[in-house]
KOLBAZA-88674 format. One record per residue (C-alpha): residue in one letter; x, y, z. Coordinates in steps of 0.02 Angstrom, whole numbers, plus 50000, padded with zeros to 5 digits. Layout:
<rokes>
{roke A; {X; Y; Z}} ...
</rokes>
This chain:
<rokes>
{roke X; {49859; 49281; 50736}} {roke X; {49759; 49161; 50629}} {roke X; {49916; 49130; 50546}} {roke X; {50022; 49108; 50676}} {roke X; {49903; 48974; 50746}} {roke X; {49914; 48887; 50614}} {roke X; {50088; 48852; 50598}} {roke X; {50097; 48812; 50779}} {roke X; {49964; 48648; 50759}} {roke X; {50074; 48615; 50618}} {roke X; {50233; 48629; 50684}} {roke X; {50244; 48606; 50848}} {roke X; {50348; 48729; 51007}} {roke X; {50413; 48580; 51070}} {roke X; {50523; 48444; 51019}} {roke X; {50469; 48238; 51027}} {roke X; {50594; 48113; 51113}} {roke X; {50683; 48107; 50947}} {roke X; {50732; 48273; 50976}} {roke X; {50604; 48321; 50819}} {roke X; {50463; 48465; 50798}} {roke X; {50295; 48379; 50787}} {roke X; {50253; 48432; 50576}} {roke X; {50079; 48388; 50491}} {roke X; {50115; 48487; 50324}} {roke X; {49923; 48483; 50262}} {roke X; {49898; 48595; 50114}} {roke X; {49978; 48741; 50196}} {roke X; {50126; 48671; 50175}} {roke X; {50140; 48567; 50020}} {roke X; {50235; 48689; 49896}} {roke X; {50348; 48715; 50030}} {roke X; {50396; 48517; 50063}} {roke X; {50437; 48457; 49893}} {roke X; {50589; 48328; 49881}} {roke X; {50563; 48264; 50070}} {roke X; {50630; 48425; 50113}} {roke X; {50540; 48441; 50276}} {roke X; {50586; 48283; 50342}} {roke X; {50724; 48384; 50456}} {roke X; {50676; 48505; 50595}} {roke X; {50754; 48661; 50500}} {roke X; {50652; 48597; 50325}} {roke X; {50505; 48597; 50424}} {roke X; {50535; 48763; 50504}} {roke X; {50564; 48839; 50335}} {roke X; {50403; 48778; 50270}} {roke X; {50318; 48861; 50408}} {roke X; {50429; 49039; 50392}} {roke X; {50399; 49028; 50215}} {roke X; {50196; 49000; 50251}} {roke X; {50209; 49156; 50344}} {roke X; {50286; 49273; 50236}} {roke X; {50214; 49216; 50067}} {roke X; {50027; 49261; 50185}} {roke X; {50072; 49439; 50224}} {roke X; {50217; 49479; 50102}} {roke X; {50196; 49386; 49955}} {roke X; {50124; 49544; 49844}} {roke X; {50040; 49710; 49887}} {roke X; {49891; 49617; 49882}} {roke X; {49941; 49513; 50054}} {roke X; {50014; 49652; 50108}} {roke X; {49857; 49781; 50118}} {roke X; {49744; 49633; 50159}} {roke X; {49806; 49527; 50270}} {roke X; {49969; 49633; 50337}} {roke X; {49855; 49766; 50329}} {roke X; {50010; 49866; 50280}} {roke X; {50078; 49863; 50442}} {roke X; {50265; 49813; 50415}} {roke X; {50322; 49781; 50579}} {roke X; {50195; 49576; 50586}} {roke X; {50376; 49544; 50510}} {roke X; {50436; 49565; 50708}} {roke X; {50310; 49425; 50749}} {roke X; {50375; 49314; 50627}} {roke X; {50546; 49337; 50680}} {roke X; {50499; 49318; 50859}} {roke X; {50420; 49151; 50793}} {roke X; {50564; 49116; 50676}} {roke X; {50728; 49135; 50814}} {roke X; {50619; 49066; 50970}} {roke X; {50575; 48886; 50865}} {roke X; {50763; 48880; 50803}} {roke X; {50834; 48894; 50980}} {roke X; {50721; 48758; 51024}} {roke X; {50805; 48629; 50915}} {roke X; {50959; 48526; 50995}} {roke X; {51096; 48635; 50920}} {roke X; {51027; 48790; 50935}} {roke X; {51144; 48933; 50883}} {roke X; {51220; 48829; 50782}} {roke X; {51036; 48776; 50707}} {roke X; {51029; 48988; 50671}} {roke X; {51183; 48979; 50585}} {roke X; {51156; 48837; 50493}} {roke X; {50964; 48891; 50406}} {roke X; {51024; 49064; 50381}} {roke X; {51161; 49018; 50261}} {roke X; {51069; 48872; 50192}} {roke X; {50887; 48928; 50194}} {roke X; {50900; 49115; 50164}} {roke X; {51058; 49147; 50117}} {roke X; {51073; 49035; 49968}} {roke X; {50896; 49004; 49922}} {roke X; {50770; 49077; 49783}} {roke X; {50642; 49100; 49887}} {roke X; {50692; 49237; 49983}} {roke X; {50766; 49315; 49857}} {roke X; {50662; 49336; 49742}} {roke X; {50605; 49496; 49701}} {roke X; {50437; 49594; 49747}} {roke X; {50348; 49705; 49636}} {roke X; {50227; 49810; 49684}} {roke X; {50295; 49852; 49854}} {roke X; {50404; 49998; 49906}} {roke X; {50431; 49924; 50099}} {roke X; {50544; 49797; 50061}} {roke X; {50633; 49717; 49910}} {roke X; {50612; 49520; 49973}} {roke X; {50594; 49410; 50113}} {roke X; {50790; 49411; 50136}} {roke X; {50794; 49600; 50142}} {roke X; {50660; 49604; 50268}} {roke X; {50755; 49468; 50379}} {roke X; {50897; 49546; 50355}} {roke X; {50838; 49731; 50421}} {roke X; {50775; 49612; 50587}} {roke X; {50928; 49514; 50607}} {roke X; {50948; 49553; 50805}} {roke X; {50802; 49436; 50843}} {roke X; {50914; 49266; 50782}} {roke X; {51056; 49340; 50892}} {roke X; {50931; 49385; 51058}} {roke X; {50948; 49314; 51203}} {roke X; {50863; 49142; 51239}} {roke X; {50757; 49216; 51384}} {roke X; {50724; 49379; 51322}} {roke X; {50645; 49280; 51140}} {roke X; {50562; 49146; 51265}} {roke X; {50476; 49299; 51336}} {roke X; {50443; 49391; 51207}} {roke X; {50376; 49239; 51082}} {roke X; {50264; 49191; 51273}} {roke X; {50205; 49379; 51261}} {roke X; {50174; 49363; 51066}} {roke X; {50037; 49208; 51090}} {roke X; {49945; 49254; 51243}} {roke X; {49925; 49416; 51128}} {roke X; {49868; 49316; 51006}} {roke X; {49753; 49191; 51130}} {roke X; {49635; 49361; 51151}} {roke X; {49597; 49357; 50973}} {roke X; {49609; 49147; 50941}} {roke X; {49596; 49008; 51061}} {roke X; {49718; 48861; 51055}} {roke X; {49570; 48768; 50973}} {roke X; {49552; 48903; 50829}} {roke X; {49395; 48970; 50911}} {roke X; {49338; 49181; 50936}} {roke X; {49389; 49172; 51132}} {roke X; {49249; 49178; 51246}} {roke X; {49223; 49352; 51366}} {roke X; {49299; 49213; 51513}} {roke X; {49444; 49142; 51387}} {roke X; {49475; 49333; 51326}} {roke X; {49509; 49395; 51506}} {roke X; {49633; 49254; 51559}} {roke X; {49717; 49277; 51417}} {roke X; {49746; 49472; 51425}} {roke X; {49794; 49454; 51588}} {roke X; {49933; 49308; 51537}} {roke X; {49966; 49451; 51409}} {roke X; {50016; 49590; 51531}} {roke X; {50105; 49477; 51641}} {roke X; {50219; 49422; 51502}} {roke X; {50239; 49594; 51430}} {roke X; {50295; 49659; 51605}} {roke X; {50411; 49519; 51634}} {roke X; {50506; 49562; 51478}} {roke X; {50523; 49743; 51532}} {roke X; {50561; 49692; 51714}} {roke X; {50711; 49566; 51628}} {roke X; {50907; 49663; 51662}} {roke X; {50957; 49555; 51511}} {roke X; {50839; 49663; 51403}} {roke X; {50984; 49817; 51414}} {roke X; {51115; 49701; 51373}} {roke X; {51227; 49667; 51187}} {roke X; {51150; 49850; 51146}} {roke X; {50992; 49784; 51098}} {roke X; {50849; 49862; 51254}} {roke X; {50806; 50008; 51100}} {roke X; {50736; 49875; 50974}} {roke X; {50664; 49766; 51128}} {roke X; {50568; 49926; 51180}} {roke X; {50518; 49960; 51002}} {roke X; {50436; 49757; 50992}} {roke X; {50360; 49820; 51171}} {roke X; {50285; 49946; 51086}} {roke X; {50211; 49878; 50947}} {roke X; {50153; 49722; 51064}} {roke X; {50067; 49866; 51170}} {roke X; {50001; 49950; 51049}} {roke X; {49901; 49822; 50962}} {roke X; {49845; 49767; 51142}} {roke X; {49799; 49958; 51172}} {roke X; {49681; 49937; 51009}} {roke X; {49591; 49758; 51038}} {roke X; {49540; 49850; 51224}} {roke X; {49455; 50012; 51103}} {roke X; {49381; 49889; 51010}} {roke X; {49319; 49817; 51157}} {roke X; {49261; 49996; 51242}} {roke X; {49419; 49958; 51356}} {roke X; {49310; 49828; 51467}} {roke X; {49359; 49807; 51633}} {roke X; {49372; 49614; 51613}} {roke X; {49521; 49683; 51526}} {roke X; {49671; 49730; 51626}} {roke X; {49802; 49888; 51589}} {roke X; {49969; 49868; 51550}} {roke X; {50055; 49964; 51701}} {roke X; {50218; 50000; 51620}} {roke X; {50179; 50090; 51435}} {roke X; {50301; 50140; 51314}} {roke X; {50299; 50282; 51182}} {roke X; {50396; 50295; 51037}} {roke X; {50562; 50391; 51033}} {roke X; {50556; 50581; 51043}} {roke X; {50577; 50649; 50883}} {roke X; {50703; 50804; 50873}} {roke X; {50798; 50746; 51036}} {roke X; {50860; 50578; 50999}} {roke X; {50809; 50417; 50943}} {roke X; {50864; 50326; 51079}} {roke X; {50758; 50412; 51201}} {roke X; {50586; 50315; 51232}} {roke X; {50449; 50392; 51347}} {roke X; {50419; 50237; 51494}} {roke X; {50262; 50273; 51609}} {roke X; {50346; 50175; 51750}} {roke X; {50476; 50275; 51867}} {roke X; {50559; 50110; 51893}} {roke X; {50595; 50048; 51736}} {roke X; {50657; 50248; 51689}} {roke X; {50789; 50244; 51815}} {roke X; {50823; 50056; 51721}} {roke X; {50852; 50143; 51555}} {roke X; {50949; 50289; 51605}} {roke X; {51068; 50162; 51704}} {roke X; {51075; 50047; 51550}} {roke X; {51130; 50199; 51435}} {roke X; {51245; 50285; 51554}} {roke X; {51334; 50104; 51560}} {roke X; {51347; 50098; 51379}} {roke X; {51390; 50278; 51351}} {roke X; {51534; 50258; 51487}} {roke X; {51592; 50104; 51388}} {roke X; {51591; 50207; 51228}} {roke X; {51711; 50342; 51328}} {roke X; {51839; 50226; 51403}} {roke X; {51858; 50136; 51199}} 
</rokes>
């Protein structure tokens, strides 16, 4: 979360009258902006995707420390990554346009890792989470709204350990955007509810820790609708959902797509 803050004070969720991302580069950023190369929104998004991975994926030395070899912080940075991008003027067509230019064709994400047996590059880990740059606007707006009140619990917005007071608000700002996303139709839509449920999980999960941590204080509300990961031996696609609602929400969403499957 320390990282994510700070490529949101450097580049900022919102765009100026120009249309522009506010960008200080700092030091962060410098090896990433050579050649005025961050003097356009998608440079200076780059810069901060590249900040990202090169913290947690660079070698298996970020990736034990500051990962803490949990591969699926690569979720947050695509949450990050697709929600800025659909913030600039063109949107999809901003996607488009820094995956062929930024990924596709550059050395930097290509280059290869040693070291790790997760994942070969930056590409090949963009490329395995691919569905986020192609997820709906709302369900990403969610999701990335989720993602930093998550994050608030653990950092304020002025880089500060939260107070007991700033830690409750934002836990409960956490739950209430986690449920909206599971409450959201659109999230069984374009075959994609199975990987939004797996982010879920993960989201819950390390929300479910940081409340151990903190002897699950009552300041600190529960999430009401809790997801477990797929059944093993059944089927993938079956997720446990502690919320009779949302079940009867899943089982409609597959039955639709297993009755559109049929009639092909």
């Amino acid at each position: 979360c320390q990282m994510l803050y700070t490529v949101r004070t450097s580049i900022s969720d919102y765009l100026d009258t120009g249309g522009n991302h506010y960008f200080n580069s700092g030091r962060n950023f410098d090896k990433y902006c050579t050649n005025d190369s961050c003097d356009s929104n998608l440079g200076k998004i780059n810069a901060g995707c590249l900040f990202l991975f090169d913290e947690f994926f660079k070698d298996s030395d970020n990736f034990k420390s500051n990962a803490k070899s949990n591969i699926n912080i690569v979720e947050y940075i695509m949450i990050w990554l697709s929600y800025t991008l659909n913030k600039t003027i063109n949107g999809e067509k901003s996607i488009n346009e820094f995956y062929n230019k930024y990924i596709e064709n550059s050395d930097w994400y290509k280059k290869e890792i040693t070291g790790v047996t997760a994942y070969k590059n930056y590409k090949d880990l963009i490329d395995r989470n691919n569905y986020f740059l192609s997820m709906d606007k709302s369900i990403i707006s969610k999701l990335y709204d989720a993602l930093t009140s998550l994050c608030n619990i653990h950092v304020t917005d002025a880089g500060h350990v939260p107070n007991c007071e700033q830690c409750a608000k934002a836990a409960n700002g956490f739950v209430t955007n986690y449920e909206g996303v599971i409450s959201d139709s659109n999230i069984t839509k374009n075959g994609l509810y199975r990987k939004i449920l797996s982010i879920l999980y993960t989201l819950s999960n390390d929300y479910d820790n940081f409340k151990k941590k903190n002897n699950n204080s009552s300041s600190l509300p529960s999430i009401k609708t809790k997801i477990y990961m797929p059944i093993y031996g059944f089927s993938s696609l079956i997720f446990l959902i502690e919320n009779n609602f949302y079940i009867l929400l899943l089982i409609f969403g597959i039955i639709v797509v297993f009755i559109g499957i049929y009639y092909k």
